[in-house]
MARZAKOL-21907 format. One record per residue (C-alpha): residue number from 0; x, y, z. Coordinates in steps of 0.25 Angstrom, whole numbers. Layout:
# residues N
+--------+-------+-------+-------+
| drense |     u |     v |     w |
+--------+-------+-------+-------+
|    NUM |     X |     Y |     Z |
...
+--------+-------+-------+-------+
//
This chain:
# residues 433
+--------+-------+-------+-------+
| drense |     u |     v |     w |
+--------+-------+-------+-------+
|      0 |    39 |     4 |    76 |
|      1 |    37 |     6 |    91 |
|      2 |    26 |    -3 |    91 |
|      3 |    33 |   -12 |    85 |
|      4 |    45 |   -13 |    95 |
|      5 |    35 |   -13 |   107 |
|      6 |    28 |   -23 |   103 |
|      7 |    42 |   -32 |   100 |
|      8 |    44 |   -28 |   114 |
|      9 |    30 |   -31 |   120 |
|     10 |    33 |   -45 |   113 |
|     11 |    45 |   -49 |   121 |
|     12 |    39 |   -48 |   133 |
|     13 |    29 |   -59 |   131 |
|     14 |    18 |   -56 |   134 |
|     15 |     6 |   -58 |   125 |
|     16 |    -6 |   -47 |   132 |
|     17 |     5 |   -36 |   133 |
|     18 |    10 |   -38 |   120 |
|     19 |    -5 |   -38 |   113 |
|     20 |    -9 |   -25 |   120 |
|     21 |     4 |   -16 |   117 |
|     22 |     0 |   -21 |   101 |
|     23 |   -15 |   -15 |   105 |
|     24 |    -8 |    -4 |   109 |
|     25 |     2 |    -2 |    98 |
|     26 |    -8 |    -2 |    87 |
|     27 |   -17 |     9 |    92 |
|     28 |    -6 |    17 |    94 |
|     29 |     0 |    16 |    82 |
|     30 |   -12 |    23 |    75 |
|     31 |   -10 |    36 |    87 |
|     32 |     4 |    34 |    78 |
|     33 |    -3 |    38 |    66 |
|     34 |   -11 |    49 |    68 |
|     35 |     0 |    61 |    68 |
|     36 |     3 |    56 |    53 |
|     37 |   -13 |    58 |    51 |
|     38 |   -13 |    72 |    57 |
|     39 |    -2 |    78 |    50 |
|     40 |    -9 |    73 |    37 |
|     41 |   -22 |    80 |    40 |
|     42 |   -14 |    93 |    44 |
|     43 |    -6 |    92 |    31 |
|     44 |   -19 |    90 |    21 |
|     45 |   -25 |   103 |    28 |
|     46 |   -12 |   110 |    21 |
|     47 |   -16 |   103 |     7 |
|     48 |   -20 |   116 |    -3 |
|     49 |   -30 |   112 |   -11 |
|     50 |   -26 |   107 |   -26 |
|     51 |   -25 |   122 |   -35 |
|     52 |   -31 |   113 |   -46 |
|     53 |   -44 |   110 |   -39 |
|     54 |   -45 |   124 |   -34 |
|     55 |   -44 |   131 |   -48 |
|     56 |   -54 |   122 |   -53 |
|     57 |   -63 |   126 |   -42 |
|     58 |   -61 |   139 |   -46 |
|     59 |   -52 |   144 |   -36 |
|     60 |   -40 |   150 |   -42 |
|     61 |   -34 |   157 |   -33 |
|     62 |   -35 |   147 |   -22 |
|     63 |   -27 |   138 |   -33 |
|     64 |   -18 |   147 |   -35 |
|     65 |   -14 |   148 |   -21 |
|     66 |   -15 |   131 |   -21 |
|     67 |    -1 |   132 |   -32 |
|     68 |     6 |   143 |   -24 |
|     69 |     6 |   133 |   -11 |
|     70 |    16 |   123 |   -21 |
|     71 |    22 |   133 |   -31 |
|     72 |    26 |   146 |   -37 |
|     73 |    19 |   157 |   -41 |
|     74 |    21 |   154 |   -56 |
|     75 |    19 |   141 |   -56 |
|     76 |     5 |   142 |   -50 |
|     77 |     3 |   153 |   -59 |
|     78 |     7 |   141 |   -72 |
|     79 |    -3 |   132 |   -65 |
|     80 |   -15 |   141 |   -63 |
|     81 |   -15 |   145 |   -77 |
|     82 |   -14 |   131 |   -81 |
|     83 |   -26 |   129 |   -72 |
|     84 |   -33 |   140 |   -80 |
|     85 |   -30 |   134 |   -93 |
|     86 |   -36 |   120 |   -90 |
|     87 |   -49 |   127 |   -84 |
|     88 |   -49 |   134 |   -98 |
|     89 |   -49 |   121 |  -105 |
|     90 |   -57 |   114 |   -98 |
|     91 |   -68 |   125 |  -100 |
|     92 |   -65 |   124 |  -116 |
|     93 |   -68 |   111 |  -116 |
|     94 |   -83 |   112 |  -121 |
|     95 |   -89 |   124 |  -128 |
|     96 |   -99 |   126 |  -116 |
|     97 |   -90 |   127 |  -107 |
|     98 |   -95 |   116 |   -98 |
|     99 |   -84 |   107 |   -90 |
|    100 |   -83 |    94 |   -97 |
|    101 |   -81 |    82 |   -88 |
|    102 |   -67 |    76 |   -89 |
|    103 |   -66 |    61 |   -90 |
|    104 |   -54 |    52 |   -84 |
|    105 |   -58 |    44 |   -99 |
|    106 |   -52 |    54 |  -106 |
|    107 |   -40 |    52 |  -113 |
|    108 |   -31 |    62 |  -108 |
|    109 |   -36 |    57 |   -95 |
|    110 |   -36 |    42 |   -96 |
|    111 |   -19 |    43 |   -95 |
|    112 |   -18 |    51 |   -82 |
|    113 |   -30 |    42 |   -75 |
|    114 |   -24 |    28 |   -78 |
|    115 |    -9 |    32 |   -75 |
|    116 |   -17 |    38 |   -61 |
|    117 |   -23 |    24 |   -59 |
|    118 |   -13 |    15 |   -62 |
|    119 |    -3 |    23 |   -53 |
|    120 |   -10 |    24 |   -42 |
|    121 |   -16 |    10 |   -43 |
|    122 |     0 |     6 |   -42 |
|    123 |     3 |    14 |   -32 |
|    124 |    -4 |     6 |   -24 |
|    125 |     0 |    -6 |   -31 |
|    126 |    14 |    -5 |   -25 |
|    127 |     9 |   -10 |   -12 |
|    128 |    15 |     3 |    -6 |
|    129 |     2 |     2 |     4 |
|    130 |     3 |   -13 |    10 |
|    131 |    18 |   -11 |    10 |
|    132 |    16 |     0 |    20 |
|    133 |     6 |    -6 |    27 |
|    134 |    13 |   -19 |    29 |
|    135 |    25 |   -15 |    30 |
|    136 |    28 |   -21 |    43 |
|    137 |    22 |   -34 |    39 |
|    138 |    30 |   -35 |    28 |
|    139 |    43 |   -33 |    33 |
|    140 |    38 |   -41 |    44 |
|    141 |    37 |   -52 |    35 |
|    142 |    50 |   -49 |    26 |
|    143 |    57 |   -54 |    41 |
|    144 |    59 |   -42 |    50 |
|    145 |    54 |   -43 |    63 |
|    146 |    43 |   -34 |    68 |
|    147 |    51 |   -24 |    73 |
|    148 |    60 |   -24 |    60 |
|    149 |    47 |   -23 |    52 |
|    150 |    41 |   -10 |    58 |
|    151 |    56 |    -3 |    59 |
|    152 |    56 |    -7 |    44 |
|    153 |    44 |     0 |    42 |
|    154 |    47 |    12 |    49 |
|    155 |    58 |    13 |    39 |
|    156 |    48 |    10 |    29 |
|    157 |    41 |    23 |    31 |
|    158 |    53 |    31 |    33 |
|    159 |    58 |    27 |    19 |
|    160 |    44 |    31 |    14 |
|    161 |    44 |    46 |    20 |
|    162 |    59 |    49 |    16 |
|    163 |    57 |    43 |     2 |
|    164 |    44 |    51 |     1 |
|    165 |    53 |    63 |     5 |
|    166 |    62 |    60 |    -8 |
|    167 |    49 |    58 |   -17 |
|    168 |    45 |    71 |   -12 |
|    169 |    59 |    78 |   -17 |
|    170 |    60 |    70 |   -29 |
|    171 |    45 |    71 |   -35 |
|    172 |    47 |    86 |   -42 |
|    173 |    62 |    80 |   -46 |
|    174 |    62 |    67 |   -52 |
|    175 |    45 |    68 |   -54 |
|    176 |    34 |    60 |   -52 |
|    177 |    37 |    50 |   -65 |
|    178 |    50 |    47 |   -60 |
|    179 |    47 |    45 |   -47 |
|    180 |    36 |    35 |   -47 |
|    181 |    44 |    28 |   -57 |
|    182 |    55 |    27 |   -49 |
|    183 |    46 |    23 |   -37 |
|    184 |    41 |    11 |   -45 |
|    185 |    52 |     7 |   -49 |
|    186 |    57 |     6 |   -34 |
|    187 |    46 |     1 |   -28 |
|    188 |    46 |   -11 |   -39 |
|    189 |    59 |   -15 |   -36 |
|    190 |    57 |   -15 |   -21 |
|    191 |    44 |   -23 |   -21 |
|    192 |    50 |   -35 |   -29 |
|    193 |    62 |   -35 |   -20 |
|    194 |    53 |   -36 |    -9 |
|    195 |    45 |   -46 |   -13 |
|    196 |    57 |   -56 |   -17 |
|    197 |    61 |   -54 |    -4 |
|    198 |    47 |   -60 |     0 |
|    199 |    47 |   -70 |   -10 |
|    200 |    60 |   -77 |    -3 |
|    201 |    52 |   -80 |     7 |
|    202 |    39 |   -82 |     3 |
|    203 |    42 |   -94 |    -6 |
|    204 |    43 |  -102 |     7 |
|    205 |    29 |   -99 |    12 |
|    206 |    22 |  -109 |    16 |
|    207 |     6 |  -112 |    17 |
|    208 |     1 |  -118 |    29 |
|    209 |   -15 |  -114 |    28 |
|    210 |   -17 |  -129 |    32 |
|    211 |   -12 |  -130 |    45 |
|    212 |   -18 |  -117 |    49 |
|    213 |   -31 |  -120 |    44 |
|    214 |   -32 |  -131 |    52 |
|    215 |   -30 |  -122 |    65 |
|    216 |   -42 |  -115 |    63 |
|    217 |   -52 |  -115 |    74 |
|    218 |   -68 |  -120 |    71 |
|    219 |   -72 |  -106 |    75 |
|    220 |   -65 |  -103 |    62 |
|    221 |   -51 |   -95 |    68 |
|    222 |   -36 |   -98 |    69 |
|    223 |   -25 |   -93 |    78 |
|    224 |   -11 |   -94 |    76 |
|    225 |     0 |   -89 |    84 |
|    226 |    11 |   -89 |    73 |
|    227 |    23 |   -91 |    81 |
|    228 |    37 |   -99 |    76 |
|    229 |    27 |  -114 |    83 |
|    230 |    15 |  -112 |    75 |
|    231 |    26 |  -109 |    61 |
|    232 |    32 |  -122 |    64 |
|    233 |    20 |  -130 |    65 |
|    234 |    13 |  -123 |    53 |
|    235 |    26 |  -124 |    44 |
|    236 |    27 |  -139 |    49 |
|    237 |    16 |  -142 |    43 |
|    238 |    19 |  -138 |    30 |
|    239 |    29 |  -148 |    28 |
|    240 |    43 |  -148 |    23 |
|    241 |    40 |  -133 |    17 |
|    242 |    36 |  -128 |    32 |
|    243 |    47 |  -135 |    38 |
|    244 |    58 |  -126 |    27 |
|    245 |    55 |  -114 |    37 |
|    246 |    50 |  -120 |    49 |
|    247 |    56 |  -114 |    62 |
|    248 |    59 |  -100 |    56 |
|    249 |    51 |   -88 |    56 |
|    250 |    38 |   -85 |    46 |
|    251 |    26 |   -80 |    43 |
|    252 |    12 |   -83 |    43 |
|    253 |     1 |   -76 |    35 |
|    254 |   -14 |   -84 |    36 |
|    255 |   -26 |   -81 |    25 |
|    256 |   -37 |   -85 |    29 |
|    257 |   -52 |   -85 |    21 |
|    258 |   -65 |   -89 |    27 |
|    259 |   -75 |   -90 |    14 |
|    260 |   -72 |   -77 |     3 |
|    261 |   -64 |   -70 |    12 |
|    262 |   -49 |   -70 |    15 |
|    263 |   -39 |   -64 |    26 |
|    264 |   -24 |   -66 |    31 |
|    265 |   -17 |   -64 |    43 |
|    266 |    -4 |   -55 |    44 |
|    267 |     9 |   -61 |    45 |
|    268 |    12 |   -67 |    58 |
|    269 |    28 |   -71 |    61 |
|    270 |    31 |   -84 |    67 |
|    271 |    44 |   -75 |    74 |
|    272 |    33 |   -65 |    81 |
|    273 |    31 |   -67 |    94 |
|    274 |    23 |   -54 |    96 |
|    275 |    13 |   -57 |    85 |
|    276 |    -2 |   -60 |    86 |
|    277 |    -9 |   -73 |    85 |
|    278 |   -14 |   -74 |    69 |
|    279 |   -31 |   -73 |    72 |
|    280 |   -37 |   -80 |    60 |
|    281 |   -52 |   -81 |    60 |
|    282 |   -65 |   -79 |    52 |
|    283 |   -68 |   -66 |    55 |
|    284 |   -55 |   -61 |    51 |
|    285 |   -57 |   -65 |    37 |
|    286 |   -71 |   -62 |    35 |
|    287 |   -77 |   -49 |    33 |
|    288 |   -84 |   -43 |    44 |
|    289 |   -96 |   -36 |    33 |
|    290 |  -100 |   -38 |    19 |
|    291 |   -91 |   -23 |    15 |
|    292 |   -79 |   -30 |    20 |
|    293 |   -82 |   -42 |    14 |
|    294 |   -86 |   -37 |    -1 |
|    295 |   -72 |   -27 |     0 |
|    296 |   -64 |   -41 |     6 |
|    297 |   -69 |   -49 |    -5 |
|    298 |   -82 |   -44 |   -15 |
|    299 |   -87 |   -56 |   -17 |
|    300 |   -85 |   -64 |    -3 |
|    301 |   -97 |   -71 |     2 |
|    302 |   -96 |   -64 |    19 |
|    303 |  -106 |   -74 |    24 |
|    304 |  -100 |   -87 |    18 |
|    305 |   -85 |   -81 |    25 |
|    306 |   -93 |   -79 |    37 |
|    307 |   -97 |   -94 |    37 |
|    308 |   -85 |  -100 |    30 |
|    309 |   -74 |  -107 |    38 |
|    310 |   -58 |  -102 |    39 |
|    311 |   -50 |  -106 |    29 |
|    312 |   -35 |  -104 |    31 |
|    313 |   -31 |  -100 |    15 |
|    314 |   -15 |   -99 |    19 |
|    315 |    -6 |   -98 |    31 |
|    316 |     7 |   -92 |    24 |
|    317 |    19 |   -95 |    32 |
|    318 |    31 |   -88 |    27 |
|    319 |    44 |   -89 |    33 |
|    320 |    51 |   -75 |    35 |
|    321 |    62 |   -68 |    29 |
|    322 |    75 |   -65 |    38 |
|    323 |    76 |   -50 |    43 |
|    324 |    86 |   -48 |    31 |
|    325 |    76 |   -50 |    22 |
|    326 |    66 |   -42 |    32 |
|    327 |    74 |   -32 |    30 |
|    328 |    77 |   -32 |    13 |
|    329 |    61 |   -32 |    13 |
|    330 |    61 |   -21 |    21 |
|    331 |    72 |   -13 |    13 |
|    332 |    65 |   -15 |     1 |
|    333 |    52 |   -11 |     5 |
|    334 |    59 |     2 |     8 |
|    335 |    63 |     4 |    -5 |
|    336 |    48 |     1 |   -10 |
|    337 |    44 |    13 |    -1 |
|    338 |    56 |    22 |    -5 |
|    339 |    51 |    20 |   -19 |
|    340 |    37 |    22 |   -18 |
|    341 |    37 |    35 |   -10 |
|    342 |    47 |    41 |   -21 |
|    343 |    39 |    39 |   -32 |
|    344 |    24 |    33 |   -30 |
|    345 |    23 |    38 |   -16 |
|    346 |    27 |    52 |   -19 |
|    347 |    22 |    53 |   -35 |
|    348 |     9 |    45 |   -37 |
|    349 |     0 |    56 |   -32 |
|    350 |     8 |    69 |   -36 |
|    351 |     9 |    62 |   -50 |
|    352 |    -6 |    58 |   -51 |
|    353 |   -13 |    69 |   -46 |
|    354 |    -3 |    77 |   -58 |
|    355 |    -5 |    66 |   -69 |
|    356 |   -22 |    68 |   -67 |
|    357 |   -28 |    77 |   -76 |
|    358 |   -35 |    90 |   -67 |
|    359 |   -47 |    89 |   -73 |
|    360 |   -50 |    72 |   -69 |
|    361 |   -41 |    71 |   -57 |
|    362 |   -51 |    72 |   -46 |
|    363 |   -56 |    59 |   -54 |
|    364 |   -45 |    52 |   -59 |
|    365 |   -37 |    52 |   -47 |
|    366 |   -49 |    48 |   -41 |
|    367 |   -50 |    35 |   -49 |
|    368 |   -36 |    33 |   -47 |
|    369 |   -37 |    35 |   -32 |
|    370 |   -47 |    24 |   -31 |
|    371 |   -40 |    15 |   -39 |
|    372 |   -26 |    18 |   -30 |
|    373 |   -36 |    15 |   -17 |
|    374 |   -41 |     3 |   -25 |
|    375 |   -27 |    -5 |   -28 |
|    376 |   -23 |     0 |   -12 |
|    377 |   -36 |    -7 |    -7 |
|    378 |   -33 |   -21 |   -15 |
|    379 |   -19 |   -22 |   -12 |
|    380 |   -21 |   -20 |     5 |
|    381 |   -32 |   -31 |     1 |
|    382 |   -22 |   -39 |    -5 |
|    383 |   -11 |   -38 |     2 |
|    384 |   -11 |   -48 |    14 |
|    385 |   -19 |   -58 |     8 |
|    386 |    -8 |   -59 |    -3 |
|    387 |     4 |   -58 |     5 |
|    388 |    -1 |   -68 |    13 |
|    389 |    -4 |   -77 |     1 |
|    390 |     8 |   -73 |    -8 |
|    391 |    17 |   -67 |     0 |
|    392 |    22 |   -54 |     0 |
|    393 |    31 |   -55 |   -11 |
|    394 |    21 |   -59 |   -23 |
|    395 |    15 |   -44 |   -17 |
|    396 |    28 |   -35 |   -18 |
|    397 |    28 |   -43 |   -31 |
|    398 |    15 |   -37 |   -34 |
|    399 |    16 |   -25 |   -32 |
|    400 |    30 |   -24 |   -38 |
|    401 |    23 |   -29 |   -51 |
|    402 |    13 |   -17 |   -50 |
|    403 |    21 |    -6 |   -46 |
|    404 |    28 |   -11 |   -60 |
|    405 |    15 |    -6 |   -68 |
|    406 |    17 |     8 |   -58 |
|    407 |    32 |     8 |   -64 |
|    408 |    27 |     8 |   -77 |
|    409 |    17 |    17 |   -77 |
|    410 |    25 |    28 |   -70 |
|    411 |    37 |    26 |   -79 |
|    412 |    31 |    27 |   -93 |
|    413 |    17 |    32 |   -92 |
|    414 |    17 |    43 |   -81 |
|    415 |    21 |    55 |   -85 |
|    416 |    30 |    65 |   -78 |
|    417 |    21 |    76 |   -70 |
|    418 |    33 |    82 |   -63 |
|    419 |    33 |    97 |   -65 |
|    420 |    21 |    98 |   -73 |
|    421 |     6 |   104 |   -71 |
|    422 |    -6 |    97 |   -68 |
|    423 |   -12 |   106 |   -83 |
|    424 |     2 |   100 |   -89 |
|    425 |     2 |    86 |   -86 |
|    426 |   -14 |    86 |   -92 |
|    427 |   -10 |    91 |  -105 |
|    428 |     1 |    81 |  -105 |
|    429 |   -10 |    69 |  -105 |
|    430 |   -18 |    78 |  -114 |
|    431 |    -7 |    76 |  -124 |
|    432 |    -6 |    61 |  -122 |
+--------+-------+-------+-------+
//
């Protein structure tokens, strides 16, 4: 936020050199910003007791015992141990010879837990909650708030995250963890598709003006453009009677670009921001710089054709922006999206997963599931600019609003309730399933 407000000062003065090395200095120093948060975590894991579970099986009773009286009383650590006990007991009956037999997530009292695992955590990421962090600021920048607006709304942002986080933590005992990831869903649904018909109002005047920008590419393959109110007027003129609708007020430019089998888009840039960099377009920014960046960009790219292939201009999105009202309902409504998933996903998904996996398989099933969690995280930050660049954001809120629905539904009528119940209790109840 400081940043943000210096460099709006810096702007004002003119001039260009200052301005360019206050933003070199800002960023580095907004990483020195980070590294308390960092700290505090490695000082916090070195207080983490080791799981009683894991310590039991590893033959070391008495060091899990101690693990149960960190977090509870005397006798329900005694109730736990013994139900401890009487699982290593039937696990040991489980063959005449007394050898271990070698659980399988295919199992039928397995498979339940497992998909429920996958599919939750697959659409935990499928709310979007990462890139909605992330871009935060460029979304609000684009919803109509200025830059200033845009960073103090994402200060509020993460203070709406802490303090409902501080209610999930209060209410997850209480109201348990069923509840509250079906109430999360339920939030975070409503408050994706109002953000994204607030998009949509003005994304339906989006106009495509990949022409007149391909023609000012260089021979050497490059483009720059200064996106000022000038060069939106010329580029909007030259789209005819549809340009001319929202010519002379304020929008928005997002460029994607290919050269061959690869793709890539520029961020945002606003016609009304005098303080914003010129838009560098050029082959080497679309082109992987090695074949592992290439095969993970696009598998079955040909590198040395795009190396070679000339630069084709695939859109030029201009966009005209919303009024600071409409900034600011975005913004509201993006607040509720956070207040929704750190009370219910945010707080429950790991607490109700790691209780939901059967002891025996959960070193291996969450493992799975992990991957797959890490898997949908990975293709939507792929995904994300190059499709609100070509779509808009508003066909993405749509999106994820559409698979956070399949994350209502299986919280609501196929997870069972884990609150107040053991590990040993909650495997017997999928035992009897």
């Amino acid at each position: 936020m400081f940043f943000s407000i210096r460099v709006e000062e810096v702007a004002k003065l003119g001039d260009a050199a200052r301005l360019f090395a206050f933003k070199d200095t800002a960023w580095r120093s907004i990483f020195w910003v980070s590294l308390p948060p960092g700290i505090l975590f490695v000082i916090g894991s070195l207080l983490v007791a080791e799981s009683p579970r894991w310590l039991f099986r590893r033959g070391k009773k008495e060091a899990a015992y101690a693990a149960l009286l960190r977090s509870r009383t005397t006798e329900q650590a005694d109730l736990e141990i013994r139900e401890m006990e009487q699982t290593a007991s039937a696990e040991k009956a489980t063959t005449s010879s007394g050898t271990k037999v070698r659980e399988s997530l295919l199992r039928r009292k397995y498979v339940i837990p497992f998909v429920l695992a996958c599919i939750i955590l697959a659409c935990n990421q499928a709310t979007g909650v990462n890139s909605i962090i992330g871009y935060n600021t460029n979304i609000l920048l684009q919803s109509g708030l200025s830059d200033v607006q845009a960073h103090w709304g994402y200060v509020i942002f993460t203070i709406v995250n802490f303090l409902t986080t501080m209610v999930g933590v209060v209410l997850v005992d209480r109201k348990g963890r069923k509840f509250l990831l079906s109430l999360g869903s339920a939030g975070i649904i409503a408050s994706l598709i109002c953000t994204g018909f607030l998009f949509r109002r003005t994304e339906t005047l989006r106009l495509d003006t990949s022409r007149t920008v391909q023609s000012m590419v260089t021979a050497d393959q490059k483009v720059t453009l200064v996106y000022d109110q000038k060069l939106a007027d010329t580029l909007l003129e030259a789209a005819g009677d549809a340009g001319r609708r929202i010519e002379h007020s304020p929008t928005s430019l997002v460029v994607i670009y290919s050269c061959g089998d690869f793709r890539a888009a520029t961020k945002a840039a606003r016609s009304d921001d005098t303080a914003a960099t010129p838009i560098e377009i050029t082959r080497a920014s679309c082109v992987p710089a090695n074949k592992v960046v290439a095969f993970f960009s696009n598998p079955f790219g040909d590198l040395d054709a795009a190396r070679q292939s000339p630069l084709r201009i695939d859109n030029a999105l201009i966009t005209p922006l919303p009024s600071p009202r409409s900034g600011w309902m975005v913004a509201i409504s993006l607040f509720v999206f956070m207040a929704f998933f750190a009370i219910g996903p945010g707080v429950c998904v790991w607490l109700a997963l790691s209780e939901l996996m059967p002891t025996r398989i959960r070193s291996n099933g969450m493992s799975i599931a992990l991957l797959i969690n890490q898997a949908v995280s990975t293709g939507i930050a792929a995904v994300f600019l190059p499709t609100v660049g070509k779509f808009g954001y508003s066909t993405v809120f749509f999106g994820f609003a559409g698979c956070t629905v399949i994350y209502f539904l299986t919280a609501a009528f196929f997870l069972p309730e884990t609150k107040g119940k053991t590990l040993e209790e909650i495997e017997i109840y999928f035992e009897k399933e």
